[in-house]
C-alpha positions as CSV (number, residue, x, y, z in Angstrom):
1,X,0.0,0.0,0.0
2,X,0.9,3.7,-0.2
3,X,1.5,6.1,2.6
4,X,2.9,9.1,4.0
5,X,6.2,8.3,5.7
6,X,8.4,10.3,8.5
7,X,12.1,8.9,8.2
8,X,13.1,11.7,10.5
9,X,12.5,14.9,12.6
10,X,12.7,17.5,10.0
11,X,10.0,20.4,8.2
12,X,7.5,18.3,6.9
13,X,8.5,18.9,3.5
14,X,10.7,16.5,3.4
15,X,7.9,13.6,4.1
16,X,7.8,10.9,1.1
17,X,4.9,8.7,-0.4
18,X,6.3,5.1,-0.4
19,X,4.9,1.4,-0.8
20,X,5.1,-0.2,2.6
21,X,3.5,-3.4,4.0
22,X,-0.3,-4.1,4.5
23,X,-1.1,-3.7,8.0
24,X,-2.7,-6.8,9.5
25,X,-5.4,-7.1,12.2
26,X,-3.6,-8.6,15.4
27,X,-5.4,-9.7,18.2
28,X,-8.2,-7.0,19.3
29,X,-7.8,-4.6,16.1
30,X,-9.4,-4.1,12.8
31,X,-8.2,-3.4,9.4
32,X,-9.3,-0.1,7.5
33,X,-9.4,1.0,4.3
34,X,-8.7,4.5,4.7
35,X,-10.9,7.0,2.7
36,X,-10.4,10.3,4.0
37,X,-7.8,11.3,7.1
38,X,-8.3,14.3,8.8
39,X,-5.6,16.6,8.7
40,X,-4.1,18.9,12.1
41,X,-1.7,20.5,13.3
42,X,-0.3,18.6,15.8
43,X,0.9,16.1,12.6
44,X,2.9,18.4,11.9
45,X,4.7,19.0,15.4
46,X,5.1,15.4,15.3
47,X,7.0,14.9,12.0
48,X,9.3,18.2,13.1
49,X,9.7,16.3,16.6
50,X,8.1,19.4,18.8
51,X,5.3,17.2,19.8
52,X,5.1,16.1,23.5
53,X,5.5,12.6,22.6
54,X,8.3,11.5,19.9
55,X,7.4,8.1,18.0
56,X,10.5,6.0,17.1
57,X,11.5,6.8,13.5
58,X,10.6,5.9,10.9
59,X,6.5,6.2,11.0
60,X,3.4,7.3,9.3
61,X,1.5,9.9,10.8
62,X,-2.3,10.6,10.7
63,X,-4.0,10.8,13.8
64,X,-8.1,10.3,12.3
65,X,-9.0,8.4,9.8
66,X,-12.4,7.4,8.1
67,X,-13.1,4.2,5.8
68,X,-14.1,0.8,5.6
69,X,-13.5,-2.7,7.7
70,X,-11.3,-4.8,5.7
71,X,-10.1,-6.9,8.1
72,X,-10.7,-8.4,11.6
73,X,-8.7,-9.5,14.5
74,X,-9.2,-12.3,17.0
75,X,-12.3,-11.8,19.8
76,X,-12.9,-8.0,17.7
77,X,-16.7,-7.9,18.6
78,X,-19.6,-5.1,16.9
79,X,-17.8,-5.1,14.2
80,X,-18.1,-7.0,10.4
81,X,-16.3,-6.4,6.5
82,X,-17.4,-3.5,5.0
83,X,-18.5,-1.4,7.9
84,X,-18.4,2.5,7.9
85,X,-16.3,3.5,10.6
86,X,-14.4,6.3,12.2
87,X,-11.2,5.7,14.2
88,X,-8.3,7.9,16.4
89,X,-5.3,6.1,15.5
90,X,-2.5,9.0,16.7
91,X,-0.8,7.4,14.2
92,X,-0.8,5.7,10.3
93,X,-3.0,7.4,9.2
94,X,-1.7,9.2,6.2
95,X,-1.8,5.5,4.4
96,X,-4.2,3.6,2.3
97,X,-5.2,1.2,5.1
98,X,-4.7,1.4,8.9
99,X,-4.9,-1.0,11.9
100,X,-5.7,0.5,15.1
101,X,-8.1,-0.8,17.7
102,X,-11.0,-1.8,17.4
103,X,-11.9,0.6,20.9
104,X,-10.5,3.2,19.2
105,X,-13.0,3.0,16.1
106,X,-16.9,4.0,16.0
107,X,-19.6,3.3,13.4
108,X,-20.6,6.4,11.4
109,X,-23.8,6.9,10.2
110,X,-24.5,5.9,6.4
111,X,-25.8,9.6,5.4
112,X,-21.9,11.0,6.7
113,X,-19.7,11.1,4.3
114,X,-16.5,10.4,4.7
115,X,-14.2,13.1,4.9
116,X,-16.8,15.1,7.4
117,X,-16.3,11.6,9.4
118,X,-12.5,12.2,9.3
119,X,-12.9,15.9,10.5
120,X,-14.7,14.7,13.2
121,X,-12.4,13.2,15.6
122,X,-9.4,15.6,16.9
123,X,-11.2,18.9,16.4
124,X,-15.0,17.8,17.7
125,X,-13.5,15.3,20.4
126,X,-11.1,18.0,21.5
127,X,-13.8,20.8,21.6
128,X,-16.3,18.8,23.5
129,X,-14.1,17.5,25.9
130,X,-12.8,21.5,26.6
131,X,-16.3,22.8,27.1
132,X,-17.6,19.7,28.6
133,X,-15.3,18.6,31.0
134,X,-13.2,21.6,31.4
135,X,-14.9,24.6,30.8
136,X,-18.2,23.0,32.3
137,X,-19.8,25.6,29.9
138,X,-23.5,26.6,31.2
139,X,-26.6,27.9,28.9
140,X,-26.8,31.3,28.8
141,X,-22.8,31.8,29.2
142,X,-20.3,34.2,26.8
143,X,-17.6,31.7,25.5
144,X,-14.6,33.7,23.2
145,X,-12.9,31.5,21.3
146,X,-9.5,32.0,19.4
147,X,-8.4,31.1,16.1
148,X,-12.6,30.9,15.5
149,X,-11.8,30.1,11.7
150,X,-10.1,27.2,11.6
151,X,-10.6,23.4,12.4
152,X,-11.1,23.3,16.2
153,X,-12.5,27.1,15.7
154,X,-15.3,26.1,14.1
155,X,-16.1,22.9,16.3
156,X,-15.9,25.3,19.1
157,X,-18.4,27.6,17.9
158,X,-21.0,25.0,16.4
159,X,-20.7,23.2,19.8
160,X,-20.9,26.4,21.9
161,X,-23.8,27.4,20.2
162,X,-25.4,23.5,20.8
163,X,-24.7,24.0,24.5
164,X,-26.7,27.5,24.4
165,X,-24.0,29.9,24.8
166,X,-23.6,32.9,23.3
167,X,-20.1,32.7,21.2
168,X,-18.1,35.5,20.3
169,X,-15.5,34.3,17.5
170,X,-11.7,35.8,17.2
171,X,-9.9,35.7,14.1
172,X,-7.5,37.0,11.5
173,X,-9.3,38.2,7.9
174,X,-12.8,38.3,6.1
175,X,-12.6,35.1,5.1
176,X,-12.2,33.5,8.6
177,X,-14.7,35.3,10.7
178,X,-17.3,34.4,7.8
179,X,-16.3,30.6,8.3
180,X,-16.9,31.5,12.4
181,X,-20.3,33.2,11.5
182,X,-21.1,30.4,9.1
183,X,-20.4,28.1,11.7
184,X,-22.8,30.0,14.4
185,X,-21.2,33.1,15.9
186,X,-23.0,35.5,17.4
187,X,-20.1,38.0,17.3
188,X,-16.8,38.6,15.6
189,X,-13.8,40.7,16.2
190,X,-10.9,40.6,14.3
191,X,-8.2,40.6,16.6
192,X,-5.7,42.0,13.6
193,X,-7.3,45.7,13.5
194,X,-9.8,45.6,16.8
195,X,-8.5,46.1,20.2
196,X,-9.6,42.5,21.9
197,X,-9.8,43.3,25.2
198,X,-11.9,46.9,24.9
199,X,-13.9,44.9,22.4
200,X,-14.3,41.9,24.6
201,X,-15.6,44.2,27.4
202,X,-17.7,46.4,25.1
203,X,-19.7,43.1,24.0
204,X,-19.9,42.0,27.5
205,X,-21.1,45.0,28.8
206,X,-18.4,45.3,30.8
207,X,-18.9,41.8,32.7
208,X,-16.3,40.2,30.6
209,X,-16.8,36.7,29.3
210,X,-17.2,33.3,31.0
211,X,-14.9,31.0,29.0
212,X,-11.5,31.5,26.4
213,X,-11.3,28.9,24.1
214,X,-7.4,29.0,23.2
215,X,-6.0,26.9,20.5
216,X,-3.6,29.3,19.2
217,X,-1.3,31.1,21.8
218,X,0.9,34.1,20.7
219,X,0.3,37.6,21.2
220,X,-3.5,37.1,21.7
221,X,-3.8,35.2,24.9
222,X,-3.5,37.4,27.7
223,X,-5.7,39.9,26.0
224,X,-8.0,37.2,25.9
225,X,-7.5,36.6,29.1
226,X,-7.6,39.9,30.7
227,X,-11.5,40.0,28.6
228,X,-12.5,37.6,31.5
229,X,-14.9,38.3,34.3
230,X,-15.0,36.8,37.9
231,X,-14.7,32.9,37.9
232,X,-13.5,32.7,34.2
233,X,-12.6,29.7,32.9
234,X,-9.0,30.3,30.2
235,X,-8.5,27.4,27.9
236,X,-5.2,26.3,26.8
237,X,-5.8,24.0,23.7
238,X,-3.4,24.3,21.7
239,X,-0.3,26.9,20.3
240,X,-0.8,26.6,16.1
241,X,0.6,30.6,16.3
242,X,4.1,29.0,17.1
243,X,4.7,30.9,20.8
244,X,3.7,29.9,24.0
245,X,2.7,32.6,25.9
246,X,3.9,33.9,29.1
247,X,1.0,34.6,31.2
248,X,1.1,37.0,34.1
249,X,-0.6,35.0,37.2
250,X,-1.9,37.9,38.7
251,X,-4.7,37.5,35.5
252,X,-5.7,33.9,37.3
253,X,-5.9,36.1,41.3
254,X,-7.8,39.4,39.7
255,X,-11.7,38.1,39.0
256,X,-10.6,34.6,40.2
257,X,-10.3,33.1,37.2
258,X,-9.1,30.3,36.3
259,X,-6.4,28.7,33.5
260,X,-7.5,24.9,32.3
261,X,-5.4,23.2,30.4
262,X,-6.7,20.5,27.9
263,X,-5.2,17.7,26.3
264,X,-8.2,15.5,24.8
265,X,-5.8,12.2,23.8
266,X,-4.7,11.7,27.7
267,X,-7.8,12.5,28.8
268,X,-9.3,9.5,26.5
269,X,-6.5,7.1,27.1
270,X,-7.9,7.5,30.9
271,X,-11.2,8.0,30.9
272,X,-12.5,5.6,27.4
273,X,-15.8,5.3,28.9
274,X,-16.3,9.1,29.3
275,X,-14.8,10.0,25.7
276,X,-17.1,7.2,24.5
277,X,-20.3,9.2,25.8
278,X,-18.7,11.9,24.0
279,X,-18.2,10.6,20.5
280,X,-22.1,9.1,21.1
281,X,-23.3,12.8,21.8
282,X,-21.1,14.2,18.8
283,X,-23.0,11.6,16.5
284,X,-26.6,12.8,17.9
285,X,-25.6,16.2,17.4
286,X,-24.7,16.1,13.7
287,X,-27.8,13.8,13.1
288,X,-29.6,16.8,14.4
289,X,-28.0,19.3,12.2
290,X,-26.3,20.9,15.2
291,X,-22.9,20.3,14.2
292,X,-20.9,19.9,10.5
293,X,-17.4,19.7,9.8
294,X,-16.4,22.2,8.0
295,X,-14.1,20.5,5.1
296,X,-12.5,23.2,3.0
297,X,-9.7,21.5,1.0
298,X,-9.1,17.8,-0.2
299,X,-5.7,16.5,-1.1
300,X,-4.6,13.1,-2.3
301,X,-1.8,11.6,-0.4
302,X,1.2,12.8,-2.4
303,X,0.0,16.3,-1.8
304,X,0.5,16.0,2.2
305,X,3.1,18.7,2.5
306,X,-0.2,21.1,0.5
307,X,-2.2,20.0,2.9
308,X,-0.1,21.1,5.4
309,X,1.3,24.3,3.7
310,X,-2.8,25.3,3.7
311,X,-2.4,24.8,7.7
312,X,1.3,26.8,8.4
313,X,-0.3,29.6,6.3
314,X,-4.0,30.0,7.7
315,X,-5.5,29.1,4.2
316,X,-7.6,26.3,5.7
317,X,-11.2,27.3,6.9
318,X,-12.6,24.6,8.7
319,X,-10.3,21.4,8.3
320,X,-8.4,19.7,5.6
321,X,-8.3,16.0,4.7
322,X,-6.2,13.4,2.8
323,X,-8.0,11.0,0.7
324,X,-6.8,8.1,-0.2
């Protein structure tokens, strides 16, 4: 088969397309023929080797894939050939088939297509867990949230808006504040030309908001930050600007506020039966319309480093996938 392959920590462009074994379906996984992957930054951290986990050289990356069964492994129960299913494999991805798990794959409902199924897992999964576990976002609460344009953007403000809050979107550019409106915002700033903390107040009438939702870092988090009220709840999801900010503490003692981090993949690891309740409640809410990945670019498997040059470069609205 064909796949994306890492031979060592270096800019992604150097990534190759070469023919490499057929996985096979051990003991307790499955076999999938990979139609779409879901594209995200983090990949890309992890073939430069800034990720906080290194895997031993070489691999194939591609943390979400969607496809079909093709294969299935001793006492692998729920599951049959030709299934539709979606899967969080970390990695191997980025190939034409995958074995992972069979825990770490779900059905997918017949009406999803494919590459919305592949867009589902790190950005919805993520977002959910954030506003769900972490946030513990409440109806009728203001959640900000940063980088509102791209992939995990997007899932923030279609699920913030599920959860009843009202969700005021942050982003660079036109173009991504419509995808942030498009996906449900109530407001926009863009934090390029528009002073993000007076802004943040104005919209607030001066109460300030109840939850950041950070997956970018840089120069915009402790503005963010300082736009909190009392008993805030700050995010930190994620750095795709490139810094990591240095935020003063005294912002976590003034309104009592509070900084959250998340990291949805050890949370999952820990907690399977939790995350399982949430991939079930991400699959009602897209059968009720309530949530849709946004999928704004498709790339076959030799174009991964275009895939990924849409990501470094904020081209992507919504996510990106691989096909395969």
């Amino acid at each position: 088969m064909k796949a994306v392959v890492c031979k060592e920590f270096a800019p992604y462009q150097q990534l190759t397309v070469e023919d490499v074994d057929d996985p096979v379906a051990e003991a307790g996984h499955i076999v999938i023929d990979v139609k779409a992957a879901g594209v995200n930054f983090p990949d890309i951290l992890l073939v430069e080797g800034k990720y906080q986990m290194k895997p031993p050289l070489p691999f194939i990356p591609g943390g979400e894939v969607s496809g079909t069964v093709s294969a299935i492994g001793e006492g692998v129960q729920g599951f049959r050939v030709g299934d539709r299913v979606v899967a969080a494999t970390l990695l191997n991805g980025f190939a034409e088939k995958v074995a992972t798990a069979a825990v770490q794959a779900a059905p997918i409902p017949d009406a999803m297509p494919f590459d919305e199924a592949a867009a589902l897992i790190t950005t919805y999964a993520t977002t959910i867990h954030a506003l769900k576990q972490r946030a513990e976002l409440k109806e009728g609460e203001t959640l900000v949230v940063l980088g509102a344009g791209g992939g995990v953007g997007t899932a923030a403000c279609q699920l913030g808006k599920a959860y009843g809050a009202r969700v005021i979107a942050c982003a660079r550019g036109e173009d991504k504040l419509a995808a942030a409106k498009q996906a449900g915002a109530d407001e926009l700033i863009d934090y390029e030309s528009e002073d993000l903390k007076a802004r943040l107040k104005e919209l607030t009438g001066g109460k300030g908001a109840d939850v950041v939702y950070d997956a970018v870092g840089g120069p915009f988090s402790e503005p963010a930050m300082r736009g909190l009220g009392w008993g805030g709840r700050f995010l930190v999801v994620g750095f795709a600007a490139g810094d990591i900010p240095k935020m003063p503490l005294n912002l976590a003692l003034l309104n009592s506020r509070d900084i959250r981090g998340v990291f949805w993949g050890a949370w999952a690891g820990q907690f399977p039966k939790e995350n399982g309740k949430n991939m079930a409640e991400l699959f009602a809410l897209y059968a009720k319309g309530q949530i849709k990945p946004m999928v704004s670019a498709s790339y076959p498997l030799e174009d991964v480093t275009k895939a990924f040059d849409d990501l470094m470069e904020r081209r992507v609205k919504g996510k990106v996938v691989l096909t395969a």
